[in-house]
C-alpha positions in Angstrom: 2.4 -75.0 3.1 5.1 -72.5 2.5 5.5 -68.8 3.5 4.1 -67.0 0.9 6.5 -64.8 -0.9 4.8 -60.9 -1.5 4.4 -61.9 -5.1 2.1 -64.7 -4.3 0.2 -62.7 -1.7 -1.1 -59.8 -2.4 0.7 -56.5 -0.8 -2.6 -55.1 -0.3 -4.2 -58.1 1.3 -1.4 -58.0 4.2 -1.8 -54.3 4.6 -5.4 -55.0 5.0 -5.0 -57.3 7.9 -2.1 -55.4 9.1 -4.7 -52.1 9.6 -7.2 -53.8 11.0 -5.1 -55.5 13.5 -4.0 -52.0 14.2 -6.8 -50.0 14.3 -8.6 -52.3 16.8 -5.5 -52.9 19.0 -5.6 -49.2 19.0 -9.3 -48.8 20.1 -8.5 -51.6 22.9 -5.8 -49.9 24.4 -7.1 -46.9 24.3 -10.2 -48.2 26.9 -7.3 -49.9 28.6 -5.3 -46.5 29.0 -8.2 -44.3 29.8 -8.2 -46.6 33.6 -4.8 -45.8 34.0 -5.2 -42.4 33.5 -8.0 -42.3 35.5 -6.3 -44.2 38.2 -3.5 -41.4 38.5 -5.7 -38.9 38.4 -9.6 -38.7 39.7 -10.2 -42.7 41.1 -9.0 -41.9 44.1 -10.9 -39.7 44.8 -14.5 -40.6 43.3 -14.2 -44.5 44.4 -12.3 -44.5 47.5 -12.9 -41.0 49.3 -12.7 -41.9 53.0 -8.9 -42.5 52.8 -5.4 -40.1 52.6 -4.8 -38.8 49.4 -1.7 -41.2 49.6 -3.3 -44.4 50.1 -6.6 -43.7 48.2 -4.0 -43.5 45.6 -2.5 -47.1 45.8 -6.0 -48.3 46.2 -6.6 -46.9 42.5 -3.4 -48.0 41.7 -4.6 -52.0 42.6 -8.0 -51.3 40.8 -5.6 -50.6 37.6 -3.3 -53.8 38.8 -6.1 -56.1 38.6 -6.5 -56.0 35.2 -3.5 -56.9 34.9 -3.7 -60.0 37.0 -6.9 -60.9 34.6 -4.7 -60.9 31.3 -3.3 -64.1 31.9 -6.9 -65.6 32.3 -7.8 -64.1 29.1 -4.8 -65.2 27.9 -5.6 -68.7 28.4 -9.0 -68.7 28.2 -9.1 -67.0 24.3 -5.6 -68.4 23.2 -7.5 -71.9 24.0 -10.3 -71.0 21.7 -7.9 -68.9 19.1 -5.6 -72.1 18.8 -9.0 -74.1 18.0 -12.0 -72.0 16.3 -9.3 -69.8 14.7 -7.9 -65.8 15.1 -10.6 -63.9 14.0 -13.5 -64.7 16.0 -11.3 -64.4 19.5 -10.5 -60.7 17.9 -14.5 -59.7 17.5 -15.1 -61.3 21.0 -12.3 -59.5 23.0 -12.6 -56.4 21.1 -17.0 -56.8 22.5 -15.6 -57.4 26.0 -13.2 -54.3 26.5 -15.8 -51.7 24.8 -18.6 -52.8 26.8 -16.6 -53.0 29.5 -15.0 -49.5 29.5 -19.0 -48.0 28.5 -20.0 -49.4 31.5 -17.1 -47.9 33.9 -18.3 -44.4 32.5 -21.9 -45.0 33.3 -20.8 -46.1 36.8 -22.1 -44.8 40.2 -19.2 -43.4 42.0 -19.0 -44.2 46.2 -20.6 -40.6 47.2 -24.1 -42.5 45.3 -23.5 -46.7 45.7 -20.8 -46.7 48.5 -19.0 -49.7 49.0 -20.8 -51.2 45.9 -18.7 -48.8 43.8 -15.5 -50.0 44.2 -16.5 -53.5 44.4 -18.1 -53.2 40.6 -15.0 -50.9 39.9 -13.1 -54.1 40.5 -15.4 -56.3 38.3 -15.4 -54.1 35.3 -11.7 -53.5 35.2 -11.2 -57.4 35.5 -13.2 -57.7 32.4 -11.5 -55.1 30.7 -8.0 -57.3 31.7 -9.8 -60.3 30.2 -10.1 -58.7 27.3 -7.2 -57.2 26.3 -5.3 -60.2 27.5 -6.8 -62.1 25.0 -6.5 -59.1 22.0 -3.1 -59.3 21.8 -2.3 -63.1 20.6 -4.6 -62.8 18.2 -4.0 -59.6 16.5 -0.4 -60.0 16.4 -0.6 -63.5 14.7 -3.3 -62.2 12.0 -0.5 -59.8 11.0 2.7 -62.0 11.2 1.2 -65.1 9.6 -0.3 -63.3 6.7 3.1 -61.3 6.7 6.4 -63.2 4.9 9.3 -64.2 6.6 11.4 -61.1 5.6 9.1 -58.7 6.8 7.3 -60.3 10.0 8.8 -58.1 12.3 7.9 -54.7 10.7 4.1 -56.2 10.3 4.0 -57.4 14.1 5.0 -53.6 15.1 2.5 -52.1 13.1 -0.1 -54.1 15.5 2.5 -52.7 18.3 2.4 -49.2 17.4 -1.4 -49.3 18.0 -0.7 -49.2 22.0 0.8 -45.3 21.8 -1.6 -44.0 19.4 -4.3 -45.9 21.9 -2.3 -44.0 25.1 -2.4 -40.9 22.4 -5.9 -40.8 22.0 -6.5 -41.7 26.3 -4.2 -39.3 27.5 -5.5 -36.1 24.3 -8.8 -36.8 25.7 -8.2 -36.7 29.1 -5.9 -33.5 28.7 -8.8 -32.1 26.7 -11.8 -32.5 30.0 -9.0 -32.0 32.3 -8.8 -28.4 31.7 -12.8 -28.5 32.9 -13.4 -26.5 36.2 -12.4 -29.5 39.1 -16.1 -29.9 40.4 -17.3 -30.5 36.7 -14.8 -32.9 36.3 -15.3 -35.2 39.2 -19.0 -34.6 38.7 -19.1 -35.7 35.4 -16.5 -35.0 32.5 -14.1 -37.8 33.8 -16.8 -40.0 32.8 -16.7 -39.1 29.1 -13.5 -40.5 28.0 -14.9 -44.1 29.0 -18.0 -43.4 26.9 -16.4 -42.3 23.8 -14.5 -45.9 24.0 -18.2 -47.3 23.6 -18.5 -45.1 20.4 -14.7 -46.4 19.2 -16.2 -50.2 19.7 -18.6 -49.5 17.4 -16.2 -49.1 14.5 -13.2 -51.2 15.5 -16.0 -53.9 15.2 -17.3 -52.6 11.5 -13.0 -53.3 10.5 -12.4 -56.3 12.4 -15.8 -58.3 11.2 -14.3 -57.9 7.5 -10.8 -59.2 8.0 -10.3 -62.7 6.6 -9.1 -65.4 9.0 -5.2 -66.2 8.8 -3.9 -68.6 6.0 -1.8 -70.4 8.3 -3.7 -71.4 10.8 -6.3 -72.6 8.0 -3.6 -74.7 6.7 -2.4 -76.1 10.0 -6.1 -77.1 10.7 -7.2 -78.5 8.0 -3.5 -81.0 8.6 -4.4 -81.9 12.1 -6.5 -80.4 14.6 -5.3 -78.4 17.4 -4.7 -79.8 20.7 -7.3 -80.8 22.9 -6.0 -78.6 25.5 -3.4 -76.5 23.7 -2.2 -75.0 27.3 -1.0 -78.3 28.3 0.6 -78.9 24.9 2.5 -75.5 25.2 3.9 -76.2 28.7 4.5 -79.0 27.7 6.8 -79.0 24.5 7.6 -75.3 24.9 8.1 -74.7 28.6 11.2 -72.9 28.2 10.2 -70.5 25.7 7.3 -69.2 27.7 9.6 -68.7 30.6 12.0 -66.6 28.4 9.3 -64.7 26.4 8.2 -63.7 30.5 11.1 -63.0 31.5 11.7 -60.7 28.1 8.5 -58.8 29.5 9.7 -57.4 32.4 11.6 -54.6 31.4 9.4 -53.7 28.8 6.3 -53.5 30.5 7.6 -52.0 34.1 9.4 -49.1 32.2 6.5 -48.6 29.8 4.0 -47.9 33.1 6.0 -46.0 34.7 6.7 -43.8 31.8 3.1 -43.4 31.3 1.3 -44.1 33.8 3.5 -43.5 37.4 5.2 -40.4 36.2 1.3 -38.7 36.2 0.8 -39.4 40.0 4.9 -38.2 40.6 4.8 -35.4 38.5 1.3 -33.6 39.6 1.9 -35.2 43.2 5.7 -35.0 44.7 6.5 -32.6 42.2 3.8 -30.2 41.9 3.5 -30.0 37.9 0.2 -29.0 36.3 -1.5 -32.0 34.6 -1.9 -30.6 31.5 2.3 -30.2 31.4 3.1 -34.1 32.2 -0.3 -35.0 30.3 1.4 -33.0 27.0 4.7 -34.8 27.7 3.0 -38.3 27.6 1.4 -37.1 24.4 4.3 -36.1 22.5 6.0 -39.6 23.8 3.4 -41.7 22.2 3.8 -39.7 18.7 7.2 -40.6 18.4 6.7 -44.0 19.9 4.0 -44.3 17.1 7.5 -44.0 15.1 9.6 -45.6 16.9 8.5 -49.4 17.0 7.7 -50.1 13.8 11.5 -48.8 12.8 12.9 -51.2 15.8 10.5 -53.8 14.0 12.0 -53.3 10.8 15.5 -53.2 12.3 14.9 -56.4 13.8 14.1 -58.1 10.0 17.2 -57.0 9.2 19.7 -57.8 11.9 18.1 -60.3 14.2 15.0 -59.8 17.2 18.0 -60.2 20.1 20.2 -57.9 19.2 17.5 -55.1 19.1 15.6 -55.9 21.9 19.0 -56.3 24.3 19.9 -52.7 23.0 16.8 -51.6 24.8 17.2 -53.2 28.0 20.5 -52.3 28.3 19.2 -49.1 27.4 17.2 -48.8 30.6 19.8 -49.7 32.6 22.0 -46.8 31.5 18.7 -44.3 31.5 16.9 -45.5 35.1 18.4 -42.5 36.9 18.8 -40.0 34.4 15.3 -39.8 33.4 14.4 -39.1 37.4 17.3 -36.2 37.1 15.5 -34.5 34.5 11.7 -35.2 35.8 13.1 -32.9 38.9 14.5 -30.2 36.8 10.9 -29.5 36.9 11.3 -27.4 33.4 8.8 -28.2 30.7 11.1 -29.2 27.8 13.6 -31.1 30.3 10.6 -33.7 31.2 9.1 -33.9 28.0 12.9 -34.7 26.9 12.6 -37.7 29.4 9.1 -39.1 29.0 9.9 -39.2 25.3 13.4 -40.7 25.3 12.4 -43.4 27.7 9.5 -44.2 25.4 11.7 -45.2 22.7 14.1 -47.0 24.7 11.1 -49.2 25.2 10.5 -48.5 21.4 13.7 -51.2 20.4 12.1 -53.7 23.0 8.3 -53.3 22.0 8.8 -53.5 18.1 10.5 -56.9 17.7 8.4 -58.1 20.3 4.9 -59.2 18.4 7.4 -60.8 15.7 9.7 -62.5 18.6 7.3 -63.9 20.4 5.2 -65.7 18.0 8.1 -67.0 16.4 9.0 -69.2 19.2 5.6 -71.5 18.8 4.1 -73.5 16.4 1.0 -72.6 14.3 -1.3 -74.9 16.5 -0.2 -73.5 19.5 1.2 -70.0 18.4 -1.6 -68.6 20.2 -1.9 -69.9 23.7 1.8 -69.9 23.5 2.5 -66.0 22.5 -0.1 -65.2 24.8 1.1 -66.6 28.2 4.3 -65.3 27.7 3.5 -62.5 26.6 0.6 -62.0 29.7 1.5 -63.7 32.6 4.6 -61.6 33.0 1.9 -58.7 32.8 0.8 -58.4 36.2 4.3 -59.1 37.9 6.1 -56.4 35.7 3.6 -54.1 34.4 0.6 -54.3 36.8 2.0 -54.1 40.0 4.8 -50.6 38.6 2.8 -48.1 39.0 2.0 -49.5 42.8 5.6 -50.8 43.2 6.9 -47.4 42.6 4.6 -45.7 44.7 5.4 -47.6 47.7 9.2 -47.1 47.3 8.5 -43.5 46.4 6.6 -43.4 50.3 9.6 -45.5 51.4 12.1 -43.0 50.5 9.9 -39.7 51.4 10.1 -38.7 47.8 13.2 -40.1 46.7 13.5 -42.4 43.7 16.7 -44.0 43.9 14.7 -47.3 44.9 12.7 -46.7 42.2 15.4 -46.6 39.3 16.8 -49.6 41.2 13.7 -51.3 40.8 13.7 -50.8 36.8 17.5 -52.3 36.4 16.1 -55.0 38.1 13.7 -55.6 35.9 16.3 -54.9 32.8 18.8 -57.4 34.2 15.8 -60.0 34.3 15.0 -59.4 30.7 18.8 -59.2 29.4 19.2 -62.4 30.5 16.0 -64.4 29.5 16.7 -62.6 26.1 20.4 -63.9 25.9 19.3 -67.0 26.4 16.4 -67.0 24.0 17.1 -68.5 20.4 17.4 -65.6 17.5 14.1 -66.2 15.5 14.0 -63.8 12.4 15.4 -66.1 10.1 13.2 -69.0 11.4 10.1 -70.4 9.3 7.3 -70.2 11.1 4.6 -72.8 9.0 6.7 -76.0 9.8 5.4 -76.5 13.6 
């Protein structure tokens, strides 16, 4: 079977698939968000009470780091079962896990009522959440690209992208919105309803996901020759070193994305005394130009190749790792919106090409375990462990963050050279595997 050309597919079909990819990659970030914003800014203090300020805080921080260190497993464990049964059934099952999941953490008992218990179910609930959204990804990325024709792959995979800001848009309005609630009623009880109105969002991410039709490719590809018994082993296997570079492309991508988002809360309220609603408006107005932002880099990539875009970005970091610091301490509102928002689309030309890039480097019958170890076991080793990273070097340096702009060229001279070393994929077909 050969990529269909938009005259034999429908435009509207693709766009159909496209939206709902979007739409519930949006909902599942957006429970995945609401933890990390909850992690910078009330976990602490509700979960682990009997501790500094300073240390309660890294302990939220490795609550949020866990579920990183579950996205691999879900990876796995769903890519396994979306090489085999097919896309759209790992979609409805990992979009069921996150929203119960994230209803659950709002209904939870804090340590003041279940002590020790609380954390420890904390723990269990984020895990799940990582589960989940580590096994989202793969699939919604690969409903998109393989209805999508090779021309266009790129800009379809970063629609799917662009559903992570508008999910960090909708986490960090909402929690901007109860954070402006007297303290006491907020710890008591309105930190609580951001995770309960990602029960709600289930509800109708699942009503647009259930109608979706299951990709044409992989239908093909099956009804050829069945997937591999164990389509892990395959992928290791024939495609070790393409996993390797698609984790090492990861690392600047996802480190600078969470400390963007996610660090620059706890350093902005924290070392440099900002009001959350001025950093929480900042990471806001980031996301809605982000929402912008990848799907351009995804288009750009179509045109003039996935490794030329996604270098400019990483190179990008390295030029911006101090400079965005420099204007975070200016400590004047417009100057650290200006650096929240530039960093954010610096990780823009990295995260658009990115859904396209990766699956291109697999075959059909292994596209999905393959996309989705790359793309999650370099999760918890970049992205997970930033926020934590960077508050340790932040203690390290009493306040300083030269270690910690260090830290993110490190990451961007990981992914520079996994990326240069990666084959260019745009003009690849990808239904000949």
């Amino acid at each position: 079977m050969s990529e269909e050309s938009p005259d034999e597919k429908p435009k509207q079909s693709v766009r159909s698939v496209v939206m709902a990819s979007f739409v519930g990659t949006t909902i599942e970030w957006y429970d995945f968000f609401i933890y990390g914003t909850a992690s910078a800014l009330v976990l602490n203090k509700l979960f682990f009470p009997d501790f500094s300020d300073s240390v309660g805080q890294m302990f939220a921080y490795a609550t949020f780091a866990i579920g990183f260190f579950a996205r691999p497993l879900g990876g796995i464990v769903f890519g396994h079962f979306g090489d085999k049964l097919g896309r759209k059934s790992m979609l409805v099952t990992t979009l069921s896990l996150m929203g119960i999941a994230t209803f659950l953490i709002g209904v939870l008992p804090t340590h003041a009522t279940a002590g020790i218990f609380a954390p420890i179910a904390l723990v269990l609930l984020r895990f799940a959440q990582g589960l989940g959204v580590g096994g989202e990804w793969g699939g919604a990325v690969l409903m998109a690209v393989e209805h999508g024709h090779k021309g266009k792959r790129g800009l379809y995979g970063s629609w799917v992208q662009a559903g992570v800001p508008v999910g960090l848009l909708l986490a960090t309005a909402v929690f901007a919105i109860f954070s402006k609630m007297p303290e006491d009623d907020f710890l008591a009880w309105g930190w609580r309803m951001p995770f309960l109105l990602g029960g709600g969002l289930f509800v109708v991410g699942m009503f647009i996901r259930l109608k979706i039709l299951e990709s044409p490719l992989f239908a093909e590809a099956k009804k050829k020759k069945p997937a591999p018994r164990l389509p892990v082993v395959d992928v290791l296997k024939h495609h070790p070193k393409n996993v390797f570079l698609a984790m090492g492309a990861r690392f600047a991508e996802n480190a600078s994305f969470y400390i963007f988002s996610v660090f620059v809360i706890s350093y902005a309220t924290g070392t440099l005394s900002l009001e959350k609603s001025l950093i929480l408006n900042g990471i806001w107005i980031a996301a809605a130009v982000q929402f912008f932002a990848i799907p351009f880099f995804g288009h750009l990539s179509d045109r003039v190749g996935r490794r030329p875009v996604y270098l400019g970005g990483a190179i990008f970091l390295v030029l911006f790792a101090f400079p965005f610091f420099m204007l975070l301490k200016t400590e004047t509102t417009i100057l650290v919106w200006l650096a929240i928002t530039i960093g954010m689309v610096g990780h823009s030309a990295m995260y658009g090409p990115q859904a396209a890039f990766f699956s291109e480097l697999f075959g059909t019958r292994v596209r999905y375990t393959g996309a989705s170890l790359g793309y999650q076991v370099a999760s918890p080793l970049a992205g997970g462990l930033a926020p934590l990273i960077a508050t340790t070097l932040l203690a390290k340096e009493s306040g300083g963050t030269n270690f910690i702009s260090l830290y993110l060229i490190g990451m961007a001279l990981i992914t520079i050279v996994s990326v240069f070393f990666a084959s260019e994929t745009s003009r690849h077909a990808i239904d000949d595997h």
